[in-house]
C-alpha positions as CSV (number, residue, x, y, z in Angstrom):
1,X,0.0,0.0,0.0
2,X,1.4,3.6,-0.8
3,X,2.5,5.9,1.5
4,X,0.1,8.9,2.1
5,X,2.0,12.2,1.5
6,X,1.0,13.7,5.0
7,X,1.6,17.1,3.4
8,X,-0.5,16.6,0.7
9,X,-3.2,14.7,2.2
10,X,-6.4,16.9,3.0
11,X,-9.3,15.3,4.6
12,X,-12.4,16.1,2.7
13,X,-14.4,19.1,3.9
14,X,-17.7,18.7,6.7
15,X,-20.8,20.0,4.5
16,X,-23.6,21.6,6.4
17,X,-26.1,19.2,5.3
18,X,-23.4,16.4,7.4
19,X,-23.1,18.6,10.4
20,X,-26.9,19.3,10.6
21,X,-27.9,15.7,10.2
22,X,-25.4,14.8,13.1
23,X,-26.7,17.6,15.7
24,X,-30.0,16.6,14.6
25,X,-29.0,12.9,15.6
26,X,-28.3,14.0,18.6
27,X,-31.5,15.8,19.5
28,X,-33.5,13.1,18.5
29,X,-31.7,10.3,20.7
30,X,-31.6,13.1,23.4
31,X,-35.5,13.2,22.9
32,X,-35.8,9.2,22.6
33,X,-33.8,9.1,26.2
34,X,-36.4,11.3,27.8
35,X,-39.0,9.4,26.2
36,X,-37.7,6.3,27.7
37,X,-37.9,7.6,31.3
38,X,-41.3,7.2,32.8
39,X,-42.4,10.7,33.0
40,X,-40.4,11.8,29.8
41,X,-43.4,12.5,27.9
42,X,-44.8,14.4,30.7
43,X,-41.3,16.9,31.2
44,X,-40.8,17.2,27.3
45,X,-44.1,18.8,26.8
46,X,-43.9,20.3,30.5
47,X,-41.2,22.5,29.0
48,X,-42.5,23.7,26.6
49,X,-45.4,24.8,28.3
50,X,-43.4,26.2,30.4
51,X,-41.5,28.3,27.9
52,X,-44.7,30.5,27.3
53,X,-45.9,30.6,31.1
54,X,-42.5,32.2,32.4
55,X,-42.5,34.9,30.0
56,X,-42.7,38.4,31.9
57,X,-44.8,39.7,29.0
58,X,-47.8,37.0,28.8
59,X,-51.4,38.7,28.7
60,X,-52.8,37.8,32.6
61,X,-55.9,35.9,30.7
62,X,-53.8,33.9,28.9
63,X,-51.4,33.6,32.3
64,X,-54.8,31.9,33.5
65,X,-55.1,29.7,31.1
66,X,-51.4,28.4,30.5
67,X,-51.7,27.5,34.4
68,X,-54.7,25.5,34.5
69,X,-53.1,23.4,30.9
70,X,-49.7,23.1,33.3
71,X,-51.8,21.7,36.2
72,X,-53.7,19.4,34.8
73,X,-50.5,18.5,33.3
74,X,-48.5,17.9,36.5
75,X,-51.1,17.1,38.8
76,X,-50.4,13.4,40.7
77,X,-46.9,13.6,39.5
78,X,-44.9,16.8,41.1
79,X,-43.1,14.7,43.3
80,X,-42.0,12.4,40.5
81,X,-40.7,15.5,39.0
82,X,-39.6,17.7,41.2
83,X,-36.1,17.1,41.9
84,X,-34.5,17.7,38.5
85,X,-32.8,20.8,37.7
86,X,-35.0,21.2,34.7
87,X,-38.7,20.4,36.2
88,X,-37.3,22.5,39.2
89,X,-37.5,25.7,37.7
90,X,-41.1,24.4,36.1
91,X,-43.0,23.8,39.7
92,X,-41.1,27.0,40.7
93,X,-42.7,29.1,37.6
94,X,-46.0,27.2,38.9
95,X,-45.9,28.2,42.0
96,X,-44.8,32.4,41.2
97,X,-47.7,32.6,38.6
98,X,-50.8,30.3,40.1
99,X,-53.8,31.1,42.0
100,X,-54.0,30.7,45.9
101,X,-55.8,27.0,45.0
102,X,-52.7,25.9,42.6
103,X,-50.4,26.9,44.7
104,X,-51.7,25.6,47.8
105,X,-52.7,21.7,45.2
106,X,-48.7,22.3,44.3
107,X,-47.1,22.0,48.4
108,X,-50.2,19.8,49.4
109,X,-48.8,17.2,46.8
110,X,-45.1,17.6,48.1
111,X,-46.3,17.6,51.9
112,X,-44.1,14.9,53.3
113,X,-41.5,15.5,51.0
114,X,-40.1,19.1,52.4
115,X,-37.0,17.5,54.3
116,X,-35.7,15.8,51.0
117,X,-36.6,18.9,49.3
118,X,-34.4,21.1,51.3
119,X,-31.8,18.6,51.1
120,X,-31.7,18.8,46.9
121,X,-29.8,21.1,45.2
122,X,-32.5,21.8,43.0
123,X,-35.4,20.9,45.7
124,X,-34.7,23.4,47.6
125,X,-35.7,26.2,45.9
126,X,-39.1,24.8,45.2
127,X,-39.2,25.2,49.1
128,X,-38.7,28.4,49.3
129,X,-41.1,29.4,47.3
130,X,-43.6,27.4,48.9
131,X,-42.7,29.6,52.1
132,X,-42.7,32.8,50.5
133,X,-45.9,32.1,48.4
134,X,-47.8,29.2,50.2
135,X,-48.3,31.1,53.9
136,X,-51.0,28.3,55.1
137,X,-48.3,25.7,54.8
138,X,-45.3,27.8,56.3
139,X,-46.3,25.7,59.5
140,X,-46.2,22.1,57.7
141,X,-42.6,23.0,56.9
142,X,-41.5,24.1,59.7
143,X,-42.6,21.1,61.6
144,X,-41.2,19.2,58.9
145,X,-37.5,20.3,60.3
146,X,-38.6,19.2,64.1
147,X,-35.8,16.4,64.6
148,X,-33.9,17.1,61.7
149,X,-32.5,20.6,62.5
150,X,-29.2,19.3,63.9
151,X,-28.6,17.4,60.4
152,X,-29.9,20.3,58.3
153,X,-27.9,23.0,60.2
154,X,-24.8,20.8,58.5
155,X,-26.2,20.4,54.8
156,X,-25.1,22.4,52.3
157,X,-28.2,22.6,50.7
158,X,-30.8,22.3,53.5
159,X,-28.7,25.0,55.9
160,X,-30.3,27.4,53.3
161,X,-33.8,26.5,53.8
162,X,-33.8,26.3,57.7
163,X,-32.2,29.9,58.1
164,X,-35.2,30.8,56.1
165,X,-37.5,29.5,58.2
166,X,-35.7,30.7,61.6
167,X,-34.9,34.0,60.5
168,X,-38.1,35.1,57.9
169,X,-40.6,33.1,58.7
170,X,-40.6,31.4,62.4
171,X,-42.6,33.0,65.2
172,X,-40.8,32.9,68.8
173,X,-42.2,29.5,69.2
174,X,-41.3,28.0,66.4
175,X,-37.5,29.6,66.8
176,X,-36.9,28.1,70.1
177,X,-38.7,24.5,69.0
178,X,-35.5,24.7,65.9
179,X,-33.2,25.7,68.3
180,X,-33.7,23.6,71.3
181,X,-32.8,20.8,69.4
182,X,-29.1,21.8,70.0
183,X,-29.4,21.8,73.5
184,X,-30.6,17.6,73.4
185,X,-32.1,14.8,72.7
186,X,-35.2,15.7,75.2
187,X,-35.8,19.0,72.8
188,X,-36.0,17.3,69.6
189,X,-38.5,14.9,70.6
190,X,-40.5,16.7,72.8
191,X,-42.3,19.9,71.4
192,X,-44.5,22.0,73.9
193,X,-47.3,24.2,73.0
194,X,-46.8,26.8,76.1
195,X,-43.3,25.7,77.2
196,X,-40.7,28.0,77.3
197,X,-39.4,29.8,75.0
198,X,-35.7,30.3,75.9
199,X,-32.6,28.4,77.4
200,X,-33.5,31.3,80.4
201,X,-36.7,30.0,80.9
202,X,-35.2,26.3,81.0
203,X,-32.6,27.2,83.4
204,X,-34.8,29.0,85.7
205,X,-37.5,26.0,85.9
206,X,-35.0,23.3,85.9
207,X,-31.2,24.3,86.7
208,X,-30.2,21.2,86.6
209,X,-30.5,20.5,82.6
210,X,-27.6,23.2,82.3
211,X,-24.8,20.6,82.0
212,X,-26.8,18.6,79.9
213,X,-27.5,21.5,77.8
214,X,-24.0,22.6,77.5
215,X,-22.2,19.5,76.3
216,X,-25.0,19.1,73.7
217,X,-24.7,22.5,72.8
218,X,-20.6,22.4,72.7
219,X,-20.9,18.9,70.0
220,X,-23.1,21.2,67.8
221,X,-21.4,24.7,67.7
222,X,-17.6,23.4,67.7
223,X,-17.7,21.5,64.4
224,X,-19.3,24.3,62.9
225,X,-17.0,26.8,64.1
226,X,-14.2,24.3,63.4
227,X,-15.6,23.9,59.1
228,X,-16.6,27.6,59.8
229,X,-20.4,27.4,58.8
230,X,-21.5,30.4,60.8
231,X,-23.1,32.6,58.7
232,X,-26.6,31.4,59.7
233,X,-28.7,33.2,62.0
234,X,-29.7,30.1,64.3
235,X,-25.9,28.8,64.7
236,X,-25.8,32.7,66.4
237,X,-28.7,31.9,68.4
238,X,-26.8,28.5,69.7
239,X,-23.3,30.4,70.2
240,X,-25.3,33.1,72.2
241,X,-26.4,30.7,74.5
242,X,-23.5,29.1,74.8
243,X,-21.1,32.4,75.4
244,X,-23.4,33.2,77.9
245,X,-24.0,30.2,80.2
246,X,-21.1,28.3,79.8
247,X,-18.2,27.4,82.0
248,X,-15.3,30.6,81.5
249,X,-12.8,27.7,81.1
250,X,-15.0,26.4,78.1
251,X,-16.4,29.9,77.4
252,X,-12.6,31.0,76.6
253,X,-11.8,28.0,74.4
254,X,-14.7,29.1,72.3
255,X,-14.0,32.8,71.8
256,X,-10.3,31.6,70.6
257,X,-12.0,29.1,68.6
258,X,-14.0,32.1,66.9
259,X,-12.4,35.3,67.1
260,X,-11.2,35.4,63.6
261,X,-14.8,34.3,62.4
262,X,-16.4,37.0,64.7
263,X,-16.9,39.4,62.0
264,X,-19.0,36.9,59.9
265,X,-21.9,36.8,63.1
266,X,-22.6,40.8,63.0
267,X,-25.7,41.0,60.8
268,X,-27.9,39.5,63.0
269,X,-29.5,40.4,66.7
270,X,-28.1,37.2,68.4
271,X,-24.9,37.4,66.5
272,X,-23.8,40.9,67.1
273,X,-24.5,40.0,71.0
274,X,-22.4,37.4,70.9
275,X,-19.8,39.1,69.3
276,X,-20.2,41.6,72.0
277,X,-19.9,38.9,74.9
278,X,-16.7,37.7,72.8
279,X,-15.0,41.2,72.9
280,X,-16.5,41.4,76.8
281,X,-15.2,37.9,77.8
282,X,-12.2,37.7,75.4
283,X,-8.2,37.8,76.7
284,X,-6.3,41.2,75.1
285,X,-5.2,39.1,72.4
286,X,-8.4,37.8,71.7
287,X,-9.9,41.3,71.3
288,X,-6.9,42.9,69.4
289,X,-7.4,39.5,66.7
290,X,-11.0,40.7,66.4
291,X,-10.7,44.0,65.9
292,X,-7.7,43.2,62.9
293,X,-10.4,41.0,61.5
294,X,-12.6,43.9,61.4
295,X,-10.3,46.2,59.9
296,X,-11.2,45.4,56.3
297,X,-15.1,45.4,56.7
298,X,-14.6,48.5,59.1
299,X,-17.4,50.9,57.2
300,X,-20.0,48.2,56.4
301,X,-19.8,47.0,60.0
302,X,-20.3,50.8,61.4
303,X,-23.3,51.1,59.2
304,X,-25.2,47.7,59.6
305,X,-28.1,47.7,61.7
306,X,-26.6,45.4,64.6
307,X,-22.8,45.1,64.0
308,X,-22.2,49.4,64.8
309,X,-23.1,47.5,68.6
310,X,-20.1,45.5,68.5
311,X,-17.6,48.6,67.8
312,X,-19.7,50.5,70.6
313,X,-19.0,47.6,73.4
314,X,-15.2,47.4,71.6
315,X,-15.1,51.4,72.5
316,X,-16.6,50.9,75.9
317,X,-13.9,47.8,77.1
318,X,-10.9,47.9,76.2
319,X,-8.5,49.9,77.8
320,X,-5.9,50.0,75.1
321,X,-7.3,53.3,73.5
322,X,-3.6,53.6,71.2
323,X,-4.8,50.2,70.0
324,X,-8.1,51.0,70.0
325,X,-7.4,54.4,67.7
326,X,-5.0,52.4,65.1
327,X,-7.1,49.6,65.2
328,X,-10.6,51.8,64.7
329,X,-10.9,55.1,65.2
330,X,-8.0,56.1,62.4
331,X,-10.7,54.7,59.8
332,X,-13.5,56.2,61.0
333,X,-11.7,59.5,61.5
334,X,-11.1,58.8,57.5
335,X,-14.7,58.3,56.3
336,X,-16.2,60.9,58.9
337,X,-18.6,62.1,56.3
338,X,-20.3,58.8,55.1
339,X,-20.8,57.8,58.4
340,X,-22.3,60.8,60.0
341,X,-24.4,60.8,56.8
342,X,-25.5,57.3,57.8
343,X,-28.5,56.2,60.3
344,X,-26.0,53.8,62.2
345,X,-22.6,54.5,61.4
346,X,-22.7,58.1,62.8
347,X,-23.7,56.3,66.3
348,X,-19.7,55.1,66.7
349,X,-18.6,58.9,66.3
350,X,-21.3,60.3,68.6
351,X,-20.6,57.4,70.9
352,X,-17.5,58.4,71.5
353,X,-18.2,62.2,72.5
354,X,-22.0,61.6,73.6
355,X,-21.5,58.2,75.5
356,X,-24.8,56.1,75.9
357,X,-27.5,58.4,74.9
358,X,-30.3,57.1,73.9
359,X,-30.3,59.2,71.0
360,X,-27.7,57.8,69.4
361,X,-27.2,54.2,70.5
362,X,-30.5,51.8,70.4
363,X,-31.9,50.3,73.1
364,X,-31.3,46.8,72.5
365,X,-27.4,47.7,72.7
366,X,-27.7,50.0,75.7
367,X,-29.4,46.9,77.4
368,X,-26.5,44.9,76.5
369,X,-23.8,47.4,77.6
370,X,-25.6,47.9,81.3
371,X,-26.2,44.0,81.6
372,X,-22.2,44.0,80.8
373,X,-20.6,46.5,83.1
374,X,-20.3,44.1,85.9
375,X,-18.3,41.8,83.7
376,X,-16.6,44.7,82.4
377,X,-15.5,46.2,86.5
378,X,-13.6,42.7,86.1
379,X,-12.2,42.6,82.7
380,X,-11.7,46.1,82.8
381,X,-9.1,48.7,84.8
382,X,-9.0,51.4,83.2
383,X,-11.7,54.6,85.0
384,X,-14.3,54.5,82.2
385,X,-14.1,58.6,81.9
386,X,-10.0,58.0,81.5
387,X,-11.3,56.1,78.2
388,X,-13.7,58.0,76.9
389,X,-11.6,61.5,77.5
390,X,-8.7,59.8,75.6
391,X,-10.8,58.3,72.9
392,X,-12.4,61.6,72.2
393,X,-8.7,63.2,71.9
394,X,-8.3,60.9,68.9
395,X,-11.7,61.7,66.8
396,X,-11.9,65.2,67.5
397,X,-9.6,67.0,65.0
398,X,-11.8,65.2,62.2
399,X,-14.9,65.9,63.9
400,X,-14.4,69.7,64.2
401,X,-13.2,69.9,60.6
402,X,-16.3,67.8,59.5
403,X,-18.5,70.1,61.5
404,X,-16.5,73.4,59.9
405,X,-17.1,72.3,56.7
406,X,-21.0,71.3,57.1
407,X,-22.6,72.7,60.3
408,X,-24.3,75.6,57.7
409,X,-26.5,72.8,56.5
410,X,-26.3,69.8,58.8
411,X,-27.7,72.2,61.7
412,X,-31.2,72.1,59.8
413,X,-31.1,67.9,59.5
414,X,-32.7,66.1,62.2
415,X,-29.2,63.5,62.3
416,X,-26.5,65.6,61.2
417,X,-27.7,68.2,64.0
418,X,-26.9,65.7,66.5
419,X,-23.6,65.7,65.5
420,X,-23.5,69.7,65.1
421,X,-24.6,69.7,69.2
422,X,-22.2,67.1,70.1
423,X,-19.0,68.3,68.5
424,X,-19.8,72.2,69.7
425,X,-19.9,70.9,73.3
426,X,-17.4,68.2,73.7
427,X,-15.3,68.0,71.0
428,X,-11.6,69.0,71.9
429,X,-9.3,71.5,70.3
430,X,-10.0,74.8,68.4
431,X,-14.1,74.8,67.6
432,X,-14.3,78.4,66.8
433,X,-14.6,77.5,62.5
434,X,-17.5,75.7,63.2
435,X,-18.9,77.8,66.1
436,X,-19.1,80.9,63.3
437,X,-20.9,79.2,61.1
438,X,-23.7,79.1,63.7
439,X,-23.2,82.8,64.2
440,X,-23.8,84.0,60.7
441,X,-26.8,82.0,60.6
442,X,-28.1,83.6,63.9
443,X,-27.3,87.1,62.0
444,X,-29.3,86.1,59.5
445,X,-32.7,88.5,58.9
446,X,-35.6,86.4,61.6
447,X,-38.4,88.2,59.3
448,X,-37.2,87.2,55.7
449,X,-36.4,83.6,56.9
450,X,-39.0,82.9,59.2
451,X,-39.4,79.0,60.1
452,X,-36.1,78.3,58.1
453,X,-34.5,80.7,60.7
454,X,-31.8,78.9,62.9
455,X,-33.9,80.2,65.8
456,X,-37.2,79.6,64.9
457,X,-36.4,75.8,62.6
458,X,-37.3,73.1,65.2
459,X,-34.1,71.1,64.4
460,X,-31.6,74.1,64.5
461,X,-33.5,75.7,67.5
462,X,-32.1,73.2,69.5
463,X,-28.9,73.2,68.6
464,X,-28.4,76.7,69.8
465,X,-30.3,76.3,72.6
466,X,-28.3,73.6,74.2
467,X,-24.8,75.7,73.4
468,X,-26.5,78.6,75.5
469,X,-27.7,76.1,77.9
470,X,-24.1,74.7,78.4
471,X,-22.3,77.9,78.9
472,X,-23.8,77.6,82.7
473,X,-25.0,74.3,83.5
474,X,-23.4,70.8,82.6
475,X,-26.0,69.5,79.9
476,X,-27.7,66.7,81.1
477,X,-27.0,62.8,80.5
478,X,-27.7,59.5,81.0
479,X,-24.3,58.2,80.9
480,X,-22.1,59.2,84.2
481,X,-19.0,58.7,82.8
482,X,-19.0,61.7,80.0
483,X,-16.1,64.0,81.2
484,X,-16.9,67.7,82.0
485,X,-17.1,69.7,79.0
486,X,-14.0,71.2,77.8
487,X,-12.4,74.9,79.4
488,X,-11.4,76.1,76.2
489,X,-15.5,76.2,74.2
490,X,-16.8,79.1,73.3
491,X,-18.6,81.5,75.4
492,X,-21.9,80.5,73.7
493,X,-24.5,81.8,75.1
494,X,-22.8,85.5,75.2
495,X,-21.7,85.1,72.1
496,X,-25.3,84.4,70.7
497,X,-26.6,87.5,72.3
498,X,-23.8,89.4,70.7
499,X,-24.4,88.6,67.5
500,X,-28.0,88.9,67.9
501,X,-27.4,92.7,69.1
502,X,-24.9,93.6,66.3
503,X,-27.7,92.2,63.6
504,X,-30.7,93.9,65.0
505,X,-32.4,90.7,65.3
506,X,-32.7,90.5,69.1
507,X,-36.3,91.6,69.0
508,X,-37.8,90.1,65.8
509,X,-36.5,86.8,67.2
510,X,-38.6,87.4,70.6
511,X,-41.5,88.0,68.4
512,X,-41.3,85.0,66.8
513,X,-41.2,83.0,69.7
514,X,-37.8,82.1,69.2
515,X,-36.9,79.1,72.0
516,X,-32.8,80.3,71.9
517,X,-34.5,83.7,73.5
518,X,-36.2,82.1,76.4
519,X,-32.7,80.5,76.9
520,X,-31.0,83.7,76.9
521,X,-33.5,85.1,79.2
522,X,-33.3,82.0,81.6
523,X,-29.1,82.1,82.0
524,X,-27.2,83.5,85.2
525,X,-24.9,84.5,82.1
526,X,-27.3,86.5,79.8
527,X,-30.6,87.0,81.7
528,X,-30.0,89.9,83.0
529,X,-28.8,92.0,79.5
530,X,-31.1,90.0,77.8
531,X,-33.9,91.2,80.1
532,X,-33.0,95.3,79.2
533,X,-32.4,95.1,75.9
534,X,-36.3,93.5,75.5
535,X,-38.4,94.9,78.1
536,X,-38.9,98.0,75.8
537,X,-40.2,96.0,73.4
538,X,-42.6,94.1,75.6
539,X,-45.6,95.1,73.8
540,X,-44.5,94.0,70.6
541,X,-43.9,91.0,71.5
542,X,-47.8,90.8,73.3
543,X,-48.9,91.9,70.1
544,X,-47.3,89.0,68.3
545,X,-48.3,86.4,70.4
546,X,-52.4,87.6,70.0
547,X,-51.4,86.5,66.0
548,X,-49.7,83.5,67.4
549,X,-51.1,79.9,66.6
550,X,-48.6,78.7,69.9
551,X,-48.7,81.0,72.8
552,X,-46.6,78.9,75.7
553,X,-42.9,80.0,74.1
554,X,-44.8,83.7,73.9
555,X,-46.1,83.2,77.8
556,X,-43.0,82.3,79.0
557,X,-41.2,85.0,77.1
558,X,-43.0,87.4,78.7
559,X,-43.3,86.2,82.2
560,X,-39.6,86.3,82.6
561,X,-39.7,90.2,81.3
């Protein structure tokens, strides 16, 4: 046989007719394998139902009608169907577009199925739409999970599922029948109607099912923490639990366990609390390891609804401020702006000049903080108004620029303002920038501006008040362990009248029942200049309160004249 020249052989070129026929061989033996199955038929023509029925654009009468073909269709065989990737996103489509009825036929049918659902990669989303769309069946699968949540908690798939019952869908009851199941056997079988509803509760019945409680709750949360699944809102709930009522010796092999995976708890209630125990609790270098941790997420964690909470208790107990400031405070000081703009991250800032004012930091953390500070007088040593005078030092320089460059217009927002008050009063260093911004708006004409006055606005009223009110009197507080304000702030309230004098606006501001004025009136500083400078004008001011809608400022006004 003769060679074949290799450089002159060519193979013969594919035609299209060749290459169609071939990928059309293929389709059809793809289609013939399908067939084969024992619901093929049924998912072949399923599909392309389904192709119309999930278009966004489909007339809502023909919607109607599409359904009731697909349900007919699938009716006594979801189950069968249900599972593959393909028929998945079908019985999902089903479920978004159907009536109460279909939808309600469609988790009826898988009822009894919901634990293998959540456990299929594809199932599982069928599942949640039945809880987001099916709400009379929200309770079958929930008590589906009863036994099963210590298995689930583990799964890949089904880990998914059960955080969406615990955290979107479970009332308390239901929470603490999923979570008990980490804290034993006796939990996971026995589910009462008007038990308790917290390891508390347990503990305070029967004291003696702590140990028990413990270990079971230890061989749950440390393989977790160990594969670092704790992302999920009911492992939080278990590591609460656990931070607070176990042993310290076991307590402390926990938080060194979890201090680099703190900052993946602080989204939630339960998490951010524990986070807070772990920073309360923790050796030094178990809080310095948390806070590097949080170094890269610094911003998102000041401005998420429960993680600001853990930076608040980070500020309140640990005495290494240097740290503390490297670690913290040099970012904030760096992104002043965005987080005073922000509903939560402007509480670390005014935390750290305002204390625990219940202005700034919620309630559920100030509950934490007090329930903390006799754990704290242990853990500890430094005087608490040592820390807060030397954290203050460190934000203040940013603060006071921040307030030069906005006070103009933050004094007239309800949040910014806060920060205006705050920085004017106990803010270190040279405030003066700042302080004549304030001024040139109390110059301002009262008549021209009327309510958008810096006298008369109800935000920016305040604001001035309170400076007038602290030239004489310590402003008042509900945390004990503010410093006294600082020697070197402005003479406010004098200055206000001043510039009030010099402006000519002295009396127009009485007659618009200006509240700064009753304060000017009221101070040992003021009063008495205040009192000369209107009393000639006390009839004016009469006849402006007759045209008055509010007539107490007005009253009071002219009862101190």
């Amino acid at each position: 046989m003769a060679a074949v020249d290799k450089k002159t052989f060519k193979r013969e070129p594919q035609t299209t007719e060749d290459a169609g026929s071939r990928g059309q061989q293929q389709k059809r033996q793809r289609v013939e394998r399908q067939k084969a199955q024992p619901t093929g038929e049924l998912k072949i023509d399923a599909r392309k139902l389904w192709e119309v029925l999930r278009r966004g654009d489909l007339d809502a009468e023909v919607r109607k009608v599409k359904m009731k073909e697909m349900m007919d269709m699938l009716r006594g065989h979801i189950k069968e169907v249900t599972f593959k990737h393909d028929m998945s996103r079908v019985v999902q489509t089903c479920l978004k577009y159907g009536n109460d009825e279909q939808r309600s036929e469609i988790a009826a049918e898988l009822n009894g199925s919901y634990v293998d659902l959540s456990r299929s990669q594809y199932g599982r989303y069928i599942l949640m739409r039945i809880l987001k769309y099916c709400p009379k069946y929200r309770d079958e699968v929930i008590k589906s999970f009863y036994g099963h949540v210590r298995k689930l908690v583990r799964h890949k798939e089904a880990a998914h599922v059960l955080e969406e019952c615990f955290a979107v869908y479970a009332n308390s009851k239901q929470k603490w029948n999923l979570v008990a199941e980490f804290y034993g056997r006796e939990f996971a079988v026995f589910k009462s109607i008007d038990g308790p509803k917290s390891l508390d509760a347990v503990l305070a019945t029967t004291p003696q099912k702590r140990e028990t409680a413990m270990d079971s709750l230890k061989s749950t949360v440390t393989p977790l923490l160990e594969k670092g699944t704790v992302q999920y809102s009911i492992v939080h709930r278990a590591l609460l639990d656990y931070i607070r009522f176990a042993d310290p010796s076991e307590r402390q092999q926990v938080i060194e366990t979890m201090r680099e995976l703190v900052v993946e708890i602080l989204h939630t209630r339960d998490g951010a609390h524990a986070a807070m125990l772990c920073l309360l609790y923790g050796s030094v270098k178990d809080r310095k390891a948390m806070l590097k941790a949080f170094k890269p997420y610094l911003q998102r964690i000041c401005c998420e609804e429960y993680g600001y909470a853990v930076l608040v208790e980070a500020l309140d107990c640990i005495d290494d401020t240097v740290f503390v400031n490297k670690a913290v405070l040099q970012d904030v000081c760096g992104m002043m702006s965005e987080l005073l703009a922000d509903q939560y991250g402007r509480r670390i800032p005014l935390f750290v000049l305002g204390g625990r004012n219940p202005h700034y930091v919620g309630s559920d953390a100030l509950q934490v903080l007090a329930d903390n500070d006799k754990v704290k007088a242990l853990t500890s040593k430094k005087d608490a108004s040592v820390r807060r005078k030397e954290l203050t030092a460190f934000v203040s320089d940013s603060m006071t620029e921040w307030a030069a460059a906005n006070t103009t217009k933050a004094i007239f927002d309800p949040l910014p303002s806060q920060a205006v008050n705050e920085i004017l009063l106990r803010a270190h260093g040279d405030k003066s920038a700042a302080w004549q911004r304030v001024l040139d708006l109390v110059r301002m004409d009262v008549a021209q501006l009327g309510a958008d006055h810096v006298l008369i606005s109800p935000i920016a009223n305040r604001v001035v008040t309170n400076c007038i009110l602290a030239e004489h009197s310590v402003p008042k507080s509900a945390d004990s362990t503010l410093p006294a304000l600082p020697e070197s702030n402005p003479k406010f309230g004098s200055e206000v009248l001043d510039a009030l004098v010099d402006s000519e606006q002295l009396v127009p501001a009485a007659c618009a029942g200006a509240f700064p004025v009753r304060a000017l009136l009221e101070s040992p500083v003021t009063g008495e200049r205040a009192k000369q400078l209107l009393r000639p004008h006390k009839s004016s001011i009469e006849a402006a309160m007759k045209e008055a809608s509010k007539k107490r400022i007005f009253e009071a006004i002219l009862n101190i004249l």
